[in-house]
C-alpha positions in Angstrom: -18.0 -30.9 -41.9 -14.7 -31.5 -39.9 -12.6 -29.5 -42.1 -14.8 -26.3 -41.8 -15.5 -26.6 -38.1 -11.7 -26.4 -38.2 -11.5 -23.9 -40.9 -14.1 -21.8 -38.5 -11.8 -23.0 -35.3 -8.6 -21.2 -36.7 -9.3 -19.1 -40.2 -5.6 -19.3 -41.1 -5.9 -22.4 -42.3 -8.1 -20.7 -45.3 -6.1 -17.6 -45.4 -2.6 -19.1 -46.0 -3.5 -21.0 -48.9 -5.1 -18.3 -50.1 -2.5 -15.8 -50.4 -0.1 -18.5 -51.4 -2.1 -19.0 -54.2 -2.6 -15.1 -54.8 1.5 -14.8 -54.8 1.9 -17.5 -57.3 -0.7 -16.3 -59.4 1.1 -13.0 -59.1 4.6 -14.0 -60.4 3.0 -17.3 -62.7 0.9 -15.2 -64.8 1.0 -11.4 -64.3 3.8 -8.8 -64.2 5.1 -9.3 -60.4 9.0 -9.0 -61.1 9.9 -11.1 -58.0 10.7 -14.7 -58.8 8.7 -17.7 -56.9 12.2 -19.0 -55.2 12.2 -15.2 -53.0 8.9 -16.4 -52.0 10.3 -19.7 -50.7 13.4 -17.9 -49.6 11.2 -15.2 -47.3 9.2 -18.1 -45.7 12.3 -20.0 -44.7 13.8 -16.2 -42.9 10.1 -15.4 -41.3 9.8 -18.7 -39.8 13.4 -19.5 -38.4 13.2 -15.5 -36.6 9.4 -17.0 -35.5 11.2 -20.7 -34.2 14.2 -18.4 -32.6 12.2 -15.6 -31.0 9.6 -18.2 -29.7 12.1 -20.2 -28.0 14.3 -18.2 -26.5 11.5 -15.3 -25.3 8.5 -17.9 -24.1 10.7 -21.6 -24.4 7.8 -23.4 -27.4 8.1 -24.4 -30.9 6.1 -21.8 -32.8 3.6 -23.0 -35.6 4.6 -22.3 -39.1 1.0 -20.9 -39.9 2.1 -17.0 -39.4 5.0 -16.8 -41.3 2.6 -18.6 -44.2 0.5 -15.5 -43.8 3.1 -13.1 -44.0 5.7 -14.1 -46.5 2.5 -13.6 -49.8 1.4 -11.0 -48.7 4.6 -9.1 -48.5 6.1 -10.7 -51.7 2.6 -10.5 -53.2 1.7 -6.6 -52.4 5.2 -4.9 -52.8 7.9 -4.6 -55.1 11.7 -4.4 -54.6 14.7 -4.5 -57.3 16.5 -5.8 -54.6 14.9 -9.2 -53.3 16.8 -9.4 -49.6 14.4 -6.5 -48.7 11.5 -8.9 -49.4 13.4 -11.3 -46.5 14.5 -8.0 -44.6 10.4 -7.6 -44.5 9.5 -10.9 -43.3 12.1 -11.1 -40.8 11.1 -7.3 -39.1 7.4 -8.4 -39.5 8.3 -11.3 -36.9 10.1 -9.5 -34.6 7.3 -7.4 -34.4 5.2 -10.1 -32.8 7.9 -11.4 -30.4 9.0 -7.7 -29.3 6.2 -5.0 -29.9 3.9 -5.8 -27.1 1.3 -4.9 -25.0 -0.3 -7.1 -22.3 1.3 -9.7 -24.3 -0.5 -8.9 -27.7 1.3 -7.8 -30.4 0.4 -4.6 -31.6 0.8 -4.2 -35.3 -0.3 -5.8 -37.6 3.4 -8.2 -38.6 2.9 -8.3 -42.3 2.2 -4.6 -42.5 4.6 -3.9 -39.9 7.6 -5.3 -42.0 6.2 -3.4 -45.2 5.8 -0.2 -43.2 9.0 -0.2 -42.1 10.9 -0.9 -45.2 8.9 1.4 -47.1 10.1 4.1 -44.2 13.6 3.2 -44.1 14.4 2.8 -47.7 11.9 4.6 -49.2 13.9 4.5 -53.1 14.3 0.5 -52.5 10.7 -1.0 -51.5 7.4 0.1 -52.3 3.7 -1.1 -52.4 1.9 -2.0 -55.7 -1.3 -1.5 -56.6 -1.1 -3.2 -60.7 -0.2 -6.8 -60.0 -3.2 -7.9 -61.8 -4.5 -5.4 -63.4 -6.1 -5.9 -66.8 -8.5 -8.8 -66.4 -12.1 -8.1 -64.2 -12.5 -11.8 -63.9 -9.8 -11.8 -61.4 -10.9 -9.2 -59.7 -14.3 -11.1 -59.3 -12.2 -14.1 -58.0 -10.4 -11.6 -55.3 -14.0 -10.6 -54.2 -15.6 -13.6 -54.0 -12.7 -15.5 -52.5 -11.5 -12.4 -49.8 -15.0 -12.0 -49.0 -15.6 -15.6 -47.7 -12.3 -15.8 -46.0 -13.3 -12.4 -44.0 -16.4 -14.3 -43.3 -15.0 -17.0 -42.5 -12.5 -14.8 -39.6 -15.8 -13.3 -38.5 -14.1 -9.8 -39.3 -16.4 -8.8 -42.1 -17.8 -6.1 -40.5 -14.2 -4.9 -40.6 -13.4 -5.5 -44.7 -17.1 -3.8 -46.5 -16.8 -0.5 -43.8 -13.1 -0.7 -44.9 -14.3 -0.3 -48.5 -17.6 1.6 -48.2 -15.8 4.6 -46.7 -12.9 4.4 -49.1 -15.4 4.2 -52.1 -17.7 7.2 -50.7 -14.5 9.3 -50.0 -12.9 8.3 -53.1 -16.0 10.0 -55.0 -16.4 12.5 -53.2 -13.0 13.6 -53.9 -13.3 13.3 -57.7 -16.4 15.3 -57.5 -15.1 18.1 -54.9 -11.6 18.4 -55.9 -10.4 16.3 -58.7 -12.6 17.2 -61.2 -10.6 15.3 -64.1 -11.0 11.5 -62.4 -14.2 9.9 -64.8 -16.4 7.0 -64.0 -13.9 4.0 -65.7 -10.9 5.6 -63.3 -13.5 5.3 -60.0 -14.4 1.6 -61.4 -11.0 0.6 -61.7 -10.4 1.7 -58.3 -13.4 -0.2 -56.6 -12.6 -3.3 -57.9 -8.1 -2.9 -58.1 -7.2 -6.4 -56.5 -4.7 -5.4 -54.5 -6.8 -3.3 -52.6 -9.4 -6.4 -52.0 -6.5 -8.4 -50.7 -5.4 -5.8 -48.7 -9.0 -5.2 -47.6 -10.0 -8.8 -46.9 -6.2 -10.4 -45.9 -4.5 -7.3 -43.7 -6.6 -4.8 -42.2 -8.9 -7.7 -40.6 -6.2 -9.0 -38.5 -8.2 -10.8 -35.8 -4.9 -10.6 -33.4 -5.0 -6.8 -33.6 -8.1 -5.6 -34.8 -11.0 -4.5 -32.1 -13.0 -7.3 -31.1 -16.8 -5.8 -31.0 -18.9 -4.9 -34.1 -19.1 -1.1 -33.5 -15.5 -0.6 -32.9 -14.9 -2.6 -36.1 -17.1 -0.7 -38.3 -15.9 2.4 -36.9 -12.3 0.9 -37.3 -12.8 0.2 -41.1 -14.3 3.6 -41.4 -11.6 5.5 -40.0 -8.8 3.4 -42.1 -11.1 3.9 -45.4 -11.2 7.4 -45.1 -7.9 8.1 -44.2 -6.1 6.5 -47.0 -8.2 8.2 -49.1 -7.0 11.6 -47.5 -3.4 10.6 -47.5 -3.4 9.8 -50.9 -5.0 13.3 -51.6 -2.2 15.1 -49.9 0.5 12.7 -51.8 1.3 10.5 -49.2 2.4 7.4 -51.2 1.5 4.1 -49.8 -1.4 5.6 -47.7 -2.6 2.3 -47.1 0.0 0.8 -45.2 0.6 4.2 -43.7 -2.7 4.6 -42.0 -3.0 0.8 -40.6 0.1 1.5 -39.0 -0.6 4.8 -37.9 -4.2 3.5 -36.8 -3.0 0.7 -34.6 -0.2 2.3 -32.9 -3.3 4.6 -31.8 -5.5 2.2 -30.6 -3.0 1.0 -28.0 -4.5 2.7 -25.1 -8.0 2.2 -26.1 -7.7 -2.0 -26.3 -8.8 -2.9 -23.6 -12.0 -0.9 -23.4 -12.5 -1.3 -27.3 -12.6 -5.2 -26.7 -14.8 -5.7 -23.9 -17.2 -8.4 -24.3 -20.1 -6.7 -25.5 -21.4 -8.3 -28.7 -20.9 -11.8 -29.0 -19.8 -13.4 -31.9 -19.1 -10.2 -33.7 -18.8 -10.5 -38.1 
């Protein structure tokens, strides 16, 4: 009972095992390229920025517990032939939360900061993946399942299944409207692509970043479904990273109103 009070108390406890897990699956038994030791390698860069940037900017000993998030789901949901852009990554993605402020809050999300911009800057180098683990349904079951608790588990639920519900509606509504050649096993595939549930249930549910209340948060995952769906349309690669970025530098002026204390306890 202890240890899930203090799973409850501070979700990353759940989340960083979880993505570790996901990352060695990725490379242990799939077809992720990048060897385990970048992994190790990305972690080690990611924390010393976090220990270096926390000392010198606000004088403390940052916890390792961010750069455990970030390092899996970087090495995890992109691919590189060269692996210093996975450290490059992890290393922007900190300086992100130590230098991209406002009221003292970081503004992106850091993990999808780094991606975004090494997917911007070197466009022919780094990339996000959507195949990791494709192939095997059971997985996808266990990506469901496991990203589902640990979204209930951040109280940021809300945000994940409106994430996914738009995406799914617009997704079909496309193939029906404009893209008359997508059939009912492509549309299935799509739903249930792991790398979109880790994305969905690990990223976009940020607790740091996302809004705080339950209608902003529904209305949040809406927007960010939708749009990625739109992106993609109009052949913007990576439309998933794309639009969280995008979607948070937007929020900006809206954060303070969007997290007034309105609904306790929000899921």
């Amino acid at each position: 009972m202890k240890l899930f009070s203090q799973f409850r108390n501070d979700p990353r406890l759940l989340q960083a095992p979880l993505l570790w897990t996901y990352a060695f699956a990725a490379r242990e038994w799939f077809n992720h390229e990048r060897p385990h030791y970048v992994l190790l390698v990305t972690f080690i860069a990611t924390y010393a920025t976090e220990l270096l940037v926390g000392w010198f900017r606000y004088k403390k000993i940052t916890k390792p517990l961010p750069a455990l998030i970030i390092c899996p789901s970087i090495t995890t949901l992109c691919y590189s032939p060269e692996y210093s852009f996975y450290v490059c990554a992890g290393i922007l993605a900190s300086l992100s939360k130590g230098f991209l402020l406002e009221k003292g809050r970081h503004v992106f999300n850091p993990s999808n900061f780094g991606i975004c911009a090494l997917i911007l800057l070197f466009p022919n180098w780094f990339t996000g993946i959507t195949d990791t683990f494709s192939g095997l349904k059971l997985v996808s079951g266990w990506f469901l399942i496991s990203g589902l608790f640990n979204a209930w588990n951040s109280k940021t639920l809300s945000i994940s299944v409106s994430y996914l519900v738009a995406m799914y509606l617009c997704f079909a509504a496309r193939g029906f409207f404009f893209d008359w050649n997508i059939d009912p096993s492509t549309f299935v595939a799509f739903c249930i692509n792991p790398v979109i549930l880790i994305y969905a249930f690990h990223m976009i549910n940020d607790p740091a970043t996302a809004p705080k209340n339950l209608t902003p948060r529904i209305i949040y995952g809406t927007i960010l479904g939708c749009s990625v769906v739109t992106l993609g349309y109009y052949g913007i690669t990576n439309s998933h990273f794309i639009s969280l970025f995008v979607l948070s530098g937007l929020l900006v002026p809206f954060k303070d109103y969007l997290n007034k204390k309105t609904v306790p306890n929000p899921i």
